[in-house]
N, C-alpha and C positions, 0 to 999 in steps of 0.2 A: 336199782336206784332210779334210774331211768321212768321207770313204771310206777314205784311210788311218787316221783316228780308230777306226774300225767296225772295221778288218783287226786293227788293234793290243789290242783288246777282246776280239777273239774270240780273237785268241791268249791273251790273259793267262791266259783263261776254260780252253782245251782244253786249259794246263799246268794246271789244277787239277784236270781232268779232267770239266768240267761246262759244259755249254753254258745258259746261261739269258739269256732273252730277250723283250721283250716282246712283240714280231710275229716275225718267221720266222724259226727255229733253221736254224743252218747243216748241211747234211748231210755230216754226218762220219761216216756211215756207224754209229752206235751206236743203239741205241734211244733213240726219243721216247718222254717224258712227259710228260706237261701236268698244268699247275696251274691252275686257275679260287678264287682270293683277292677277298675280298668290297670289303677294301681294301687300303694296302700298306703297307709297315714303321711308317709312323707309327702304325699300330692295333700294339697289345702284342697281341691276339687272330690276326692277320692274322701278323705279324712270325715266331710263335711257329712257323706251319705255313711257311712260308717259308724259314725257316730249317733245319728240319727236313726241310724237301721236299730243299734242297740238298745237305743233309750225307747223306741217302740216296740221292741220284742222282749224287754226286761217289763213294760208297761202291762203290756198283753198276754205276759206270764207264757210267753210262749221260745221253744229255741231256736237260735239263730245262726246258720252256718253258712260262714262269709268265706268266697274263695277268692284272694287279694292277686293282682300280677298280672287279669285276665287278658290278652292284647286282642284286639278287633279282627282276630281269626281263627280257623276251624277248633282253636282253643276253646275258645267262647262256646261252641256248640258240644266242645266235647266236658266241660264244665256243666254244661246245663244238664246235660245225662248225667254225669255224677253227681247232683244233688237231688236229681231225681232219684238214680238209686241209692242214696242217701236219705230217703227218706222224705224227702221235700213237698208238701204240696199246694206250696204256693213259691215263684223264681224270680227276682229282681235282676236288672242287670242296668249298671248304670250311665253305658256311652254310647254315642251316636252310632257307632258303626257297627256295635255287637246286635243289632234289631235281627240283620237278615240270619244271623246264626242261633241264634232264640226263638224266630220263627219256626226254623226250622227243626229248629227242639219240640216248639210247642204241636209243631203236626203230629211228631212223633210220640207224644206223650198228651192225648186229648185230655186226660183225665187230672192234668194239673196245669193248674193257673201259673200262666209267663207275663210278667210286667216287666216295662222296660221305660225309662228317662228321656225325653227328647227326641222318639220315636218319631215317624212321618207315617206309618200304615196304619196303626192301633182302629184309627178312627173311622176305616172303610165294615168293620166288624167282619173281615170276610175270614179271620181265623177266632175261630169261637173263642177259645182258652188264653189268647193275646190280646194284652192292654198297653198301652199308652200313658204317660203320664207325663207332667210339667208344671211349670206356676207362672205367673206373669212379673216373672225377675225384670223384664224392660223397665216395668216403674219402681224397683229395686235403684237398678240402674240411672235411673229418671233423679230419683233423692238423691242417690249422694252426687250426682254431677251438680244438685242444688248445691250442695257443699262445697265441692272444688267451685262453682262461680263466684260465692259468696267468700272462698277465700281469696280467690284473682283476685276480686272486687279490693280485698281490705290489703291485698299486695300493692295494687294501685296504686289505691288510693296513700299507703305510705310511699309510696316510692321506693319500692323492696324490689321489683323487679327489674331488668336489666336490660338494655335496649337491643342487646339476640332475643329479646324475652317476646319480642313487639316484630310484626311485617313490615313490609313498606308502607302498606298502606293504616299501618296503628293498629293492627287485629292483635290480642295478645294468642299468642302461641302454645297451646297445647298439645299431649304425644298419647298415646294411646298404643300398650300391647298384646296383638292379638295374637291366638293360635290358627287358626286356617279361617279363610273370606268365605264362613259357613254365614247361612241366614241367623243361626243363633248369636253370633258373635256382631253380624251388621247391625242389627238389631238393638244388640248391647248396646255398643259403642254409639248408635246414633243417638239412642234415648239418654246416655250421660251424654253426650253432647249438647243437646236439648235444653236440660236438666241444668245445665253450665252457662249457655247460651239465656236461659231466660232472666238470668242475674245477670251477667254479662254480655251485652249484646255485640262487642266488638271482641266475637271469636271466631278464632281456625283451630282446626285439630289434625294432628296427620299421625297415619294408622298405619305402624308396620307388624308384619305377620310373621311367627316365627317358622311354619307350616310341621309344628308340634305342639302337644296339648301339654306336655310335661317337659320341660328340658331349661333346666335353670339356668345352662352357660347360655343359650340364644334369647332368655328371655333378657337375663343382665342386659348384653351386649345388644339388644335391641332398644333398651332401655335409653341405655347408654349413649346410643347413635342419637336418640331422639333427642334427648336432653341438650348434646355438641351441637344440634339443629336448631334447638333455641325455643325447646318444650320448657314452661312455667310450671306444669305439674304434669303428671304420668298417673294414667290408670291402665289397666288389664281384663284381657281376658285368657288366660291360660294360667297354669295350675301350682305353679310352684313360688318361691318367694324371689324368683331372680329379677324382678323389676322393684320389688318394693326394696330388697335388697340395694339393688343399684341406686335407687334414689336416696335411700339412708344415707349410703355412701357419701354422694354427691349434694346432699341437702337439697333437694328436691321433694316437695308437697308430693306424698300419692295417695290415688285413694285404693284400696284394695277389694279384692273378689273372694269368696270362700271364705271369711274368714277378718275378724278383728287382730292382724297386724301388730298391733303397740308394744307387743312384749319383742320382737325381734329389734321391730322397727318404729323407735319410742319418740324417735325426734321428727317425723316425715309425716307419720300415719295420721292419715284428715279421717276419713269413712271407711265405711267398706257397706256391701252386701253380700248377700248368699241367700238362695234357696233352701228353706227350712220345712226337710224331708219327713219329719214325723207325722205331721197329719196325715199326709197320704200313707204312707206305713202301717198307719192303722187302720186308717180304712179300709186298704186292700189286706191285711189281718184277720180283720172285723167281718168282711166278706168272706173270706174263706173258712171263719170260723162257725161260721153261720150258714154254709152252704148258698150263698147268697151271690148274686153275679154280680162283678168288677165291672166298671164302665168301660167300655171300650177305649175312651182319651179323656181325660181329666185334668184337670189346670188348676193349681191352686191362687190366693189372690193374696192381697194385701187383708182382707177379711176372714179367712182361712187363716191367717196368719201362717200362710207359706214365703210370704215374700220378708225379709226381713231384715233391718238398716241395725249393722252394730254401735257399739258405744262409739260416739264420736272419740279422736283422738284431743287432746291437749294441746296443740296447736290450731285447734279448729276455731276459725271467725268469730268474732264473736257476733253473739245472735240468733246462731246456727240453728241450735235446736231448735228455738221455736221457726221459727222458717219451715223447717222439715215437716214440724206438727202442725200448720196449717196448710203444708202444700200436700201432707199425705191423708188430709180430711177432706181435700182437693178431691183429689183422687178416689179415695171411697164414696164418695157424693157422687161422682162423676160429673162433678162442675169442672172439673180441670182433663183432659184427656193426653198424654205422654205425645202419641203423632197427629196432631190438631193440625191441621194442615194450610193454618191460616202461620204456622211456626216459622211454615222451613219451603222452601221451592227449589227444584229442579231445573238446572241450566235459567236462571231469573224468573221460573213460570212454577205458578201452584198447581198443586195434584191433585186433580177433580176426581180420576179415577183409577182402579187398579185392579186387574184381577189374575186370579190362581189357577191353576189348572183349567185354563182357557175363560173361561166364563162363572166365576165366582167371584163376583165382585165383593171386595172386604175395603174398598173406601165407602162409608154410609155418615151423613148425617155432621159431613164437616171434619172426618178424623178415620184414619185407619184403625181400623179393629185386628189390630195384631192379637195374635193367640186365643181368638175367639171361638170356643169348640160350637156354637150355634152356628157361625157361618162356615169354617173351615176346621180346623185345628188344634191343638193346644203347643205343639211344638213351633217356636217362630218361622214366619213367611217374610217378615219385612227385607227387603233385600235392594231398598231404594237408594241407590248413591245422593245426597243430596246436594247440595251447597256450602260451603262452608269446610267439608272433609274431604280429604285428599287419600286416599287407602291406597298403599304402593303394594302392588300384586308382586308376584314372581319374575314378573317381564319387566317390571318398571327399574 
């Protein structure tokens, strides 16, 4: 029974044109892909690349075996051999910390292509069969903080907000949560700051960390504290729905990550963004379809249509949309730049200069070129404390 169960799956699967699976693809003669997921659809972080994995290997007519659960140790590497011997010749893998055990796959296995999300080495080329890859989610990030300021704005201006809402000195109060004080997450968080601050300029934000990517009782409860603090809206960075949750809860404006929100959280949800993994999926596809070499670090953009702002929610400002559609025509012009540095100063002093691994300067021309794989990167650098945010570390 069991076994006719399995025949009847794999069929349903090769009418769609995708084989996915969580131990060994059936050989139907198409190329292997593999996915290395850190966890599985219950993460919005995880669900986002999973679902994107699919719709580019059902696209490319090619199969796709996804191993969900993977945690950021010698797992990671012992997964990457197993879709190696599984067939695989090309290996995704989608979190910060699984790079050095992917690495380490890819020494050992020259003859198949390893990609990896948010990487920091990809771009040195110093392991031939390892890439790199990312998008420039900060101006993701950037729009809908346009959103939450545009909704401050219209809270204001009716008088919706509440005087925990407001500092002493009239800043209105926002809360922000993260999973670890990574340069990806600083990054985030300042550019929705930014993004929030340029419709309202009478803002604070304060940024607690839950120091986990996935864990929905610390995200709530982080939410939570914020909100008691006297946060006016909540956004995130980490993976699960325990802050948009908590705001539903408590009627608090959020705006969301990974994912359009509205179906859980119908009455709260403003925005959201996520990185929209299918281009890159195909290209690096497309490359190894073609015996054709992967770039070493690759960033997709608002142009790519990798960066990508979901359906506003039904509480959202009104106005909104159009706001976003001339601020993100902003941005593809490059008349508008996310870290303009004429925005935001440090200890009351503007940011002439910055550089990366000693001597790479990526302040140029009036604005930090975050994730710029020309001067540095595609995984975020920004790691500027500015003014305005308050981020409560471990110690704090």
């Amino acid at each position: 029974m069991k076994k006719f169960l399995a025949l009847c799956l794999t069929a349903v699967l090769a009418v769609a044109g995708i084989g996915v699976l969580s131990g060994c693809a059936e050989d139907d003669g198409k190329m292997k892909v593999g996915l290395i997921a850190l966890h599985d659809e219950n993460s919005t972080y995880d669900k986002n690349f999973i679902q994107a994995f699919k719709e580019a290997c059902g696209n490319k007519d090619v199969t796709a075996v996804i191993k969900t659960d993977i945690p950021e140790t010698d797992r990671c590497y012992q997964a990457a051999c197993d879709l190696v011997d599984e067939g695989c010749d090309v290996i995704f893998a989608n979190s910060f910390s699984h790079e050095e055990f992917v690495v380490r796959a890819a020494k050992e296995y020259p003859d198949v292509q390893f990609c990896h999300a948010t990487g920091v080495t990809g771009h040195t080329g110093e392991q031939k069969n390892f890439h790199n890859a990312f998008a420039s989610i900060y101006e993701g990030r950037y729009l809908v903080g346009v959103a939450a300021g545009m909704k401050l704005a219209e809270m204001d201006k009716n008088k919706e907000l509440k005087a925990s809402n407001y500092d002493a000195e009239g800043n209105i109060k926002i809360g922000y949560v993260g999973a670890h004080p990574y340069a990806e997450v600083i990054s985030g968080y300042t550019a929705f700051y930014l993004g929030a601050k340029s419709v309202v300029s009478n803002l604070v934000m304060d940024v607690r960390f839950t120091g986990s990517w996935n864990d929905q009782t610390k995200e709530m409860e982080t939410a939570k504290t914020l909100i008691s603090e006297g946060a006016a809206l909540i956004s995130q960075h980490a993976d699960s729905l325990g802050a948009p949750s908590a705001c539903e809860e408590l009627e608090v404006p959020n705006v969301a990550y990974n994912g359009n929100t509205s179906s859980t959280c119908p009455e709260t949800y403003l925005a959201a963004t996520r990185v929209n993994w299918v281009p890159y999926f195909e290209y690096m596809i497309d490359c190894a379809l073609k015996g054709e070499e992967i770039d070493y670090d690759w960033c997709g953009t608002l142009e790519t249509e990798s960066v990508v702002v979901e359906e506003l929610g039904k509480n959202a400002a009104e106005g909104t949309a159009e706001k976003l559609a001339e601020v993100t025509a902003k941005l593809k012009s490059g008349e508008l730049h996310v870290f303009d540095c004429d925005t935001f100063t440090v200890n009351g002093k503007k940011v002439e200069s910055y550089k990366v691994e000693g001597d790479i300067e990526v302040v140029k021309d009036g604005y930090f070129h975050e994730s710029d794989i020309s001067l540095y990167r595609s995984a975020p650098y920004f790691t500027i404390e500015i003014d305005g945010i308050t981020a409560y570390k471990d110690k704090d």
